[in-house]
C-alpha positions as CSV (number, residue, x, y, z in Angstrom):
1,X,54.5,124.3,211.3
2,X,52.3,121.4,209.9
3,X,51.2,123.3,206.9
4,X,54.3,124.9,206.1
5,X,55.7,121.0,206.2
6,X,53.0,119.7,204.0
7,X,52.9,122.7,201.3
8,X,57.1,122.1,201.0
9,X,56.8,118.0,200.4
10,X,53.8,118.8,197.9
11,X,56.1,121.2,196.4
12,X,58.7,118.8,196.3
13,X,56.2,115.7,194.9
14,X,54.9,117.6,192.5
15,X,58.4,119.6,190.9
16,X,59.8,115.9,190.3
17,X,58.0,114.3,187.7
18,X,58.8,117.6,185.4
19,X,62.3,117.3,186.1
20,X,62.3,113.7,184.3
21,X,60.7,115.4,181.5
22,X,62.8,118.0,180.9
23,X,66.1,116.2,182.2
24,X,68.0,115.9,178.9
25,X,70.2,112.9,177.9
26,X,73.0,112.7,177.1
27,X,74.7,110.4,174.4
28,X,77.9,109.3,172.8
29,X,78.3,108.8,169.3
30,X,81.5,108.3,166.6
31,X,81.9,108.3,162.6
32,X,84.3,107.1,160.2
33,X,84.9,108.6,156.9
34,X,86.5,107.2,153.8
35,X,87.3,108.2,149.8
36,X,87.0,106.0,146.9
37,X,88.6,107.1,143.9
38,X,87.7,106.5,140.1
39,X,89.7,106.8,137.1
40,X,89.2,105.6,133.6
41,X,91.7,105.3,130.6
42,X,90.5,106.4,127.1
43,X,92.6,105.3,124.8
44,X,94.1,107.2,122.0
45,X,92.4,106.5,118.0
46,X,92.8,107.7,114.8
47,X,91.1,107.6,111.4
48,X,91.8,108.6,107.7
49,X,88.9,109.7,105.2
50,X,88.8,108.0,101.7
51,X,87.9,110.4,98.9
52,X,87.5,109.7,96.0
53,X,90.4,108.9,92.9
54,X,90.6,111.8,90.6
55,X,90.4,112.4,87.5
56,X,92.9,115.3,85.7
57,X,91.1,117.2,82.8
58,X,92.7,115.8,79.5
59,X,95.5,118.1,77.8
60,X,97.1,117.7,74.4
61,X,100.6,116.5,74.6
62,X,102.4,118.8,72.3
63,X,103.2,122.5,73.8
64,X,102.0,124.2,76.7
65,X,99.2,122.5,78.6
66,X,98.1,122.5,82.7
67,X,95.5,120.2,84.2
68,X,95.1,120.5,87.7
69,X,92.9,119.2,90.5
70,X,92.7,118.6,94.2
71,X,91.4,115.8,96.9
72,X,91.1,116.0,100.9
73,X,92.3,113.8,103.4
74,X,90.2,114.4,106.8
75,X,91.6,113.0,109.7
76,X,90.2,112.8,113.0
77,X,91.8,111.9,116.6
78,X,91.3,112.2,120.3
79,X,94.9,111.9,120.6
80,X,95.7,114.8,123.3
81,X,99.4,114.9,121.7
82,X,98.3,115.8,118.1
83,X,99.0,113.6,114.9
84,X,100.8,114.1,111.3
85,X,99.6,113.2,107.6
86,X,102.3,112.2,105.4
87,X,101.8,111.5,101.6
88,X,103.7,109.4,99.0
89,X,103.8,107.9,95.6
90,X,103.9,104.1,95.1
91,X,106.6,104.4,92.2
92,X,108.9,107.2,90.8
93,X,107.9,108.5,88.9
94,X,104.5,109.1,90.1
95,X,102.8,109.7,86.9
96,X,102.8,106.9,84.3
97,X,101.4,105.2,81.7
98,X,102.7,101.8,80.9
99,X,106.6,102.5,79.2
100,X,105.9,106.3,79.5
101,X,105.8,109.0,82.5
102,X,105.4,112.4,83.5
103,X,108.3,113.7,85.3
104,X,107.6,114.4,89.0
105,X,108.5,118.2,89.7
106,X,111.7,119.6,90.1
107,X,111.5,122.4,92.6
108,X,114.7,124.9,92.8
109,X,116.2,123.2,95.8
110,X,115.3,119.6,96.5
111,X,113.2,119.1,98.8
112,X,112.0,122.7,99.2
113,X,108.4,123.4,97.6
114,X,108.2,126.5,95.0
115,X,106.2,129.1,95.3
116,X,105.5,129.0,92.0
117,X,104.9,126.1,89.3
118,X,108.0,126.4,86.9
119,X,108.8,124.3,84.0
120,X,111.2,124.2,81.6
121,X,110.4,124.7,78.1
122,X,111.1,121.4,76.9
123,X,109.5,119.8,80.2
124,X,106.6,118.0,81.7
125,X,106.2,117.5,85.2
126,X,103.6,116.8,88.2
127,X,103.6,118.3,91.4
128,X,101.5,119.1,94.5
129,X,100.8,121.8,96.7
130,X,98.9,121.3,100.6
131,X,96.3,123.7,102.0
132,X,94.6,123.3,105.3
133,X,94.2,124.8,109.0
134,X,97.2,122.3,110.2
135,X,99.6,122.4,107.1
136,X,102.8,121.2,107.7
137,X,105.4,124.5,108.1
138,X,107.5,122.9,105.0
139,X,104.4,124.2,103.0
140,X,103.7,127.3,104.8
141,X,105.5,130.8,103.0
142,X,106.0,134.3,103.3
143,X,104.5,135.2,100.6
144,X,107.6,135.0,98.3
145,X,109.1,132.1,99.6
146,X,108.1,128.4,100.8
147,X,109.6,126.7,104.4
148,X,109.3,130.3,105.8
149,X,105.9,132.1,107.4
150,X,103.2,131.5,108.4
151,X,100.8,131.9,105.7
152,X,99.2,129.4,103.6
153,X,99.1,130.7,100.6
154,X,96.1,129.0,97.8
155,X,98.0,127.1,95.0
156,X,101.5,128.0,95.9
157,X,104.4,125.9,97.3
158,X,104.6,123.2,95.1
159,X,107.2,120.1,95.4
160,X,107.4,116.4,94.0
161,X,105.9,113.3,95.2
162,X,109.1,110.6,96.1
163,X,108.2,107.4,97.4
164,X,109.3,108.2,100.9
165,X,106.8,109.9,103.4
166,X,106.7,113.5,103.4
167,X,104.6,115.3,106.1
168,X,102.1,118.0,104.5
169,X,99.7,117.9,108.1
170,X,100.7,118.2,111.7
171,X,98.7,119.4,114.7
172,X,100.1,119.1,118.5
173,X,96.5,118.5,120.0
174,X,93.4,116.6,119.0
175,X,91.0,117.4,116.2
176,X,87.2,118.8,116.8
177,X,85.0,115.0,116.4
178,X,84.3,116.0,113.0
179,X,88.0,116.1,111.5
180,X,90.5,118.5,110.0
181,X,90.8,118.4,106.2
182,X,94.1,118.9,104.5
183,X,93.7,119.0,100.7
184,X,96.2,117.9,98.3
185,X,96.5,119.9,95.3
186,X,97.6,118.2,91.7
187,X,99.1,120.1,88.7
188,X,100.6,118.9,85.6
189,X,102.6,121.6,83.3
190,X,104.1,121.3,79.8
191,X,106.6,123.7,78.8
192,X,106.2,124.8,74.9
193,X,108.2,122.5,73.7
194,X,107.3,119.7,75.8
195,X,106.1,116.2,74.1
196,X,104.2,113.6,75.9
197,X,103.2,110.2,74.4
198,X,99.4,110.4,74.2
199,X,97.7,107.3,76.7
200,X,96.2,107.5,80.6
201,X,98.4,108.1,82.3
202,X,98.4,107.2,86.6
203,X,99.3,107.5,89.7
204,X,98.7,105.8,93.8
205,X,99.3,108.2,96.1
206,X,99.4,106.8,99.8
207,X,98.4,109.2,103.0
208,X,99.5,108.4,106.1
209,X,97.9,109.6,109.6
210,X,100.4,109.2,112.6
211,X,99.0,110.0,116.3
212,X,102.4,112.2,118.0
């Protein structure tokens, strides 16, 4: 009875130290979780090349003539909405030379381009036609006629400067970082009868970028 005594309280001795090893423990623990938020405004810009002035070729001023040429206007904007480009001459007419002028173009219906330069025989007059990726739907055709389409036809659609903006550009969402070019074609006709005072003859013609 002794030894059966002794061997259980030896057991007993020896199991507890391994039970406070092994015991595990036991803990409490809490978090708290919050959000931050960040927002930043970028403001809308935008900018207007400057090419160069141009110079027409030189025509005789007796009988038929034409002298054309052509400039761009780039314009670049992070504006979301889009922008316009509107042009305009800084007197009427555009073309002059001191006491003299050219006519500014007289299309078949005011305010409607042709598709076609016309003049009268005993006329001389200066127009403009637009081409580019975002040209304004008053300059777009369909192919017979101008204010109607959707083409873009080269050297068609021609109207008069006035002194009042007319939009020749409009896009409803930003341009790529380099710019959209719009270029603004010139012609000057003489009829066969048509006389024009020799001298240089001028004109300012004013573009104006708008963010929408």
């Amino acid at each position: 009875m002794n030894k059966i005594l002794s061997l259980l309280l030896a057991v007993a001795i020896s199991s507890y130290p391994v039970f406070l090893f092994v015991e595990p423990e036991i803990t409490d623990s809490v978090s708290a979780t919050d959000s931050v938020g960040v927002s930043l405004q970028v403001t809308e810009e935008i900018a207007i090349s400057s090419p160069p002035d141009v110079n027409l070729p030189s025509i005789g001023g007796m009988g038929t003539a034409s002298s054309t040429g052509s400039f761009s206007w780039t314009v670049t904007t992070n504006n979301s909405a889009g922008y316009t480009l509107a042009v305009k001459a800084s007197t009427s007419p555009a073309l002059q030379s001191g006491s003299d002028s050219i006519a500014d173009y007289t299309p078949a219906t005011a305010g409607t381009p042709d598709f076609n330069f016309s003049v009268g025989a005993n006329d001389a007059e200066f127009g403009y036609s637009v081409e580019g990726s975002d040209t304004a739907q008053l300059f777009l055709d369909n192919g017979s006629a101008c204010n109607t389409g959707t083409t873009n036809a080269v050297d068609k659609c021609w109207l008069n400067f006035t002194t009042t903006d007319i939009t020749v550009a409009r896009s409803t969402s930003e341009t790529p970082s380099s710019g959209t070019p719009t270029t603004i074609k010139l012609r000057v006709d003489l009829g066969t009868n048509a006389f024009v005072p020799s001298g240089t003859y001028s004109a300012t013609i004013i573009g104006t970028a708008t963010t929408l």
